[in-house]
KOLKE-647920 format. One line per field, with one value per residue (C-alpha): residue number from 1; z, y, x. Coordinates in nm, 4 decimals, decimal comma. Each point is the difference from the previous one (the first is absolute). Layout:
REM residues N
seq	NUM / ...
pz	Z / ...
py	Y / ...
px	X / ...
END
This chain:
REM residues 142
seq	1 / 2 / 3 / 4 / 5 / 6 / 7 / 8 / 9 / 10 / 11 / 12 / 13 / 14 / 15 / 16 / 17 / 18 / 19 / 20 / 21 / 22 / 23 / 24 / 25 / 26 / 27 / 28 / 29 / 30 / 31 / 32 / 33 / 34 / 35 / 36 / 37 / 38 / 39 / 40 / 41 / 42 / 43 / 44 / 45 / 46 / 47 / 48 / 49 / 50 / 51 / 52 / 53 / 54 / 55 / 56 / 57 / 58 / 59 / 60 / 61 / 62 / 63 / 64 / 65 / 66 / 67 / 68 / 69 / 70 / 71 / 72 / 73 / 74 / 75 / 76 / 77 / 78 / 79 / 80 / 81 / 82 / 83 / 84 / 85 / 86 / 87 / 88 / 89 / 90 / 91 / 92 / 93 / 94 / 95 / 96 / 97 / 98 / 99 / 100 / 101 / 102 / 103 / 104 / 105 / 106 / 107 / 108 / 109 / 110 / 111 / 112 / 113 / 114 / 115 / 116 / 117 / 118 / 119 / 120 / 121 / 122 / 123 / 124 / 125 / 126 / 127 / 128 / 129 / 130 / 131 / 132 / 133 / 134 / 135 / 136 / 137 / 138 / 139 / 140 / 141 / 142
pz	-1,6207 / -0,2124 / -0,1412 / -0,1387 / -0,0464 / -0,2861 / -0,1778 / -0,0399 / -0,0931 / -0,2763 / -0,1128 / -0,0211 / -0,1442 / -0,3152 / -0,0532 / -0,0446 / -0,2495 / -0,1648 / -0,0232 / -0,1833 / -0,1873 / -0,0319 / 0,1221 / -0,2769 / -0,1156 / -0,2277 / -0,1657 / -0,0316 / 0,1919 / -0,2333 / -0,0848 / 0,3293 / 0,1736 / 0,3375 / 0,2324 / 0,3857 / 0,0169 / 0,2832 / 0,2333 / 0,3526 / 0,2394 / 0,3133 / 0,2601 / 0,1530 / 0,2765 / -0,1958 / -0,3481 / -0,1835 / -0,2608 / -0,3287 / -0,3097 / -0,2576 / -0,2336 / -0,3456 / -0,2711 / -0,3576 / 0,0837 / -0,0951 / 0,1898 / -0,1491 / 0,0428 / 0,3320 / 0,1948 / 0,4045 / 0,2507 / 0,2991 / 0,3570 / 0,3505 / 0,0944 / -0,3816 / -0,3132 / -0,3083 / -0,3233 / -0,3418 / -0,3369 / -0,3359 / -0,2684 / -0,3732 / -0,2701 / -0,3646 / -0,3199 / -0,3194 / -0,3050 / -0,3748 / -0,3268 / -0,3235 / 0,1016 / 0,3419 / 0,2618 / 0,3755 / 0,2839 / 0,3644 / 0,3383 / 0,3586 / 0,3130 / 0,3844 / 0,2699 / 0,3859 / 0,2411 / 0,3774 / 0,3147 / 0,3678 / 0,3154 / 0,1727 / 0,3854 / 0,0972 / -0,0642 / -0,2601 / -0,1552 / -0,3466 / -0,2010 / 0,1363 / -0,1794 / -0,2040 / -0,2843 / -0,1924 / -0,2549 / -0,0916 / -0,1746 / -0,0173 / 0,3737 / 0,0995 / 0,3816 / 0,1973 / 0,3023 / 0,1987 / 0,3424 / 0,2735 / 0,1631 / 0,3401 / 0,3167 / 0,1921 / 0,3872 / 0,2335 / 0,2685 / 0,1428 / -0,1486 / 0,2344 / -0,1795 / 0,1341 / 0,0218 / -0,1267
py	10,6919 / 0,2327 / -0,1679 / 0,1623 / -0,2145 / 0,2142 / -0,0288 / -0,3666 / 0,0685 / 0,2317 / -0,2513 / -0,2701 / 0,2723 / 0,0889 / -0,3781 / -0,0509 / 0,3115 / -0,1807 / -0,3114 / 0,1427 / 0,3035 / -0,0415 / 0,3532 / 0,0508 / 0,3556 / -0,1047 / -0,2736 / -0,0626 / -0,1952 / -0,2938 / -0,0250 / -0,0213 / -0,3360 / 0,1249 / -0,2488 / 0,0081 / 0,0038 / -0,1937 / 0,2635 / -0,0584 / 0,2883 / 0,0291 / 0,1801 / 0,0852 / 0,1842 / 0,3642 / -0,1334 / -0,1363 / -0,2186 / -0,1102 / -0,2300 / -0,0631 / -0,2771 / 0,1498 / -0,2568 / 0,1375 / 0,3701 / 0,2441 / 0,2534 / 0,3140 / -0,1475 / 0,0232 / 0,2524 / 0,0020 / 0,2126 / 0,0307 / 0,1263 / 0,0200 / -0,3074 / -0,1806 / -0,0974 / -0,0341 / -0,1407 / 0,0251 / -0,1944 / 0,0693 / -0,2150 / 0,0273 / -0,2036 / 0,0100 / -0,1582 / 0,0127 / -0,2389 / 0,1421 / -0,2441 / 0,0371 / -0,2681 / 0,0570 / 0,3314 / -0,1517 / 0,2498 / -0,1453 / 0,2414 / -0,1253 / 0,1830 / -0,0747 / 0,1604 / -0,0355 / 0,1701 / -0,0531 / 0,2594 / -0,1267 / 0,1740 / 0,0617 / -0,1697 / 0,3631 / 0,3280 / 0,1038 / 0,3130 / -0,0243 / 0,2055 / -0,1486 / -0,3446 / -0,1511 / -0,2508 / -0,2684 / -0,1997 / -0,3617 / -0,3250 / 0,0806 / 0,1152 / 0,3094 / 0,0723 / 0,3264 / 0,1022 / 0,2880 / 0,1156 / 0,0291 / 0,2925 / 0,0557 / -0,0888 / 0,2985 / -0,0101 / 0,0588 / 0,1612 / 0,2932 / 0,3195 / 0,2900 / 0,3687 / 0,3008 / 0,2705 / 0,3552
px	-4,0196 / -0,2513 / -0,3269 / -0,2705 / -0,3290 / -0,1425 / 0,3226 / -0,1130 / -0,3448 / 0,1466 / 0,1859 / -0,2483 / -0,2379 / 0,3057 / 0,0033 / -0,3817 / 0,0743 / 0,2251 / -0,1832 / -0,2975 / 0,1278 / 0,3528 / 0,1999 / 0,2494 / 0,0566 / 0,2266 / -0,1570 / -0,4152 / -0,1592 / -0,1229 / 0,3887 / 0,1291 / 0,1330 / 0,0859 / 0,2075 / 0,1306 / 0,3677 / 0,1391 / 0,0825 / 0,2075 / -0,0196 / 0,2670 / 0,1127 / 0,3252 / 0,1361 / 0,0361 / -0,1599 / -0,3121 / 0,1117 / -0,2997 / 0,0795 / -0,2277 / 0,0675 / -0,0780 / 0,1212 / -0,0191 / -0,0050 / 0,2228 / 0,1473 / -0,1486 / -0,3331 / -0,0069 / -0,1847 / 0,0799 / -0,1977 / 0,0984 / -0,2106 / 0,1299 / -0,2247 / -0,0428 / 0,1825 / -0,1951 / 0,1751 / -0,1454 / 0,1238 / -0,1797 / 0,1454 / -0,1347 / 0,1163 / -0,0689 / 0,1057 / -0,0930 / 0,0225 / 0,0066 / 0,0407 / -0,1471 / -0,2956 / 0,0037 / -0,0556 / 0,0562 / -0,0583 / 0,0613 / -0,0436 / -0,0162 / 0,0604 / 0,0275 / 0,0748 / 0,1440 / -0,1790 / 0,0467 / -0,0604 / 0,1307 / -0,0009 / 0,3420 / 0,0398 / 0,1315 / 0,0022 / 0,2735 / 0,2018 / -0,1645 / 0,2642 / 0,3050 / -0,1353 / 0,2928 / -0,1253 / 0,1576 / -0,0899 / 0,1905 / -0,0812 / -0,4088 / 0,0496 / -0,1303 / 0,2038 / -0,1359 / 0,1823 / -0,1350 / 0,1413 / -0,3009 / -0,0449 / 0,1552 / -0,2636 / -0,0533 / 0,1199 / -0,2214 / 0,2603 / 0,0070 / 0,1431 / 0,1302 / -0,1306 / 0,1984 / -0,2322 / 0,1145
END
């Protein structure tokens, strides 16, 4: 099992970030509603299996990075709607976004990550990478 201490100090250090500043490029910061998606991380015997609940987003909308030891998953949402009558001019515009980062419990083969996304459920499965043996390896000499 791979953990990296800094990884969490990164993380807490992102969500301070995002506390005070906001971290949208899409979208500017006084405009930006960020929120936590429940997230679930497991591990199997070959994979690493994430889901991130993401209710309301759209499929297009999402943007998944992928590391061998982190998954980072980023929704920007903007909506707008506008109002026209001959007494009346109604503009509306709101915009949120998803953001979440979590450290894998293993190491993992990043580009064979398969992705699926069902019923505002974002599913990740990546296969983890193969533990080296430590035995002993007989080199014939030319």
């Amino acid at each position: 099992m791979f953990w990296d201490p800094f990884e969490e100090f990164r993380r807490m250090q992102d969500e301070m970030n995002r506390l005070f500043y906001g971290t949208s490029k899409l979208l500017p910061a006084k405009q930006l509603s960020v929120r936590i998606p429940v997230t679930d991380v497991r591990e199997t015997e070959k994979n690493v299996i994430a889901t991130f609940e993401l209710p309301g987003a759209e499929k297009k909308d999402i943007q998944l990075d992928v590391t061998e030891n982190s998954v980072e998953v980023t929704v920007g949402k903007k909506h707008e709607a506008e109002k026209k009558t001959k007494t009346e001019y109604r503009y509306e515009a709101s915009a949120s976004q998803y953001y979440r980062k979590v450290s894998l419990p293993a190491p993992v083969i990043a580009n064979k990550a398969e992705a699926t996304y069902r019923d505002g459920v974002l599913r990740i499965e990546i296969p983890k990478k193969t533990a080296v043996t430590g035995g002993t390896k007989r080199i014939q000499i030319k």
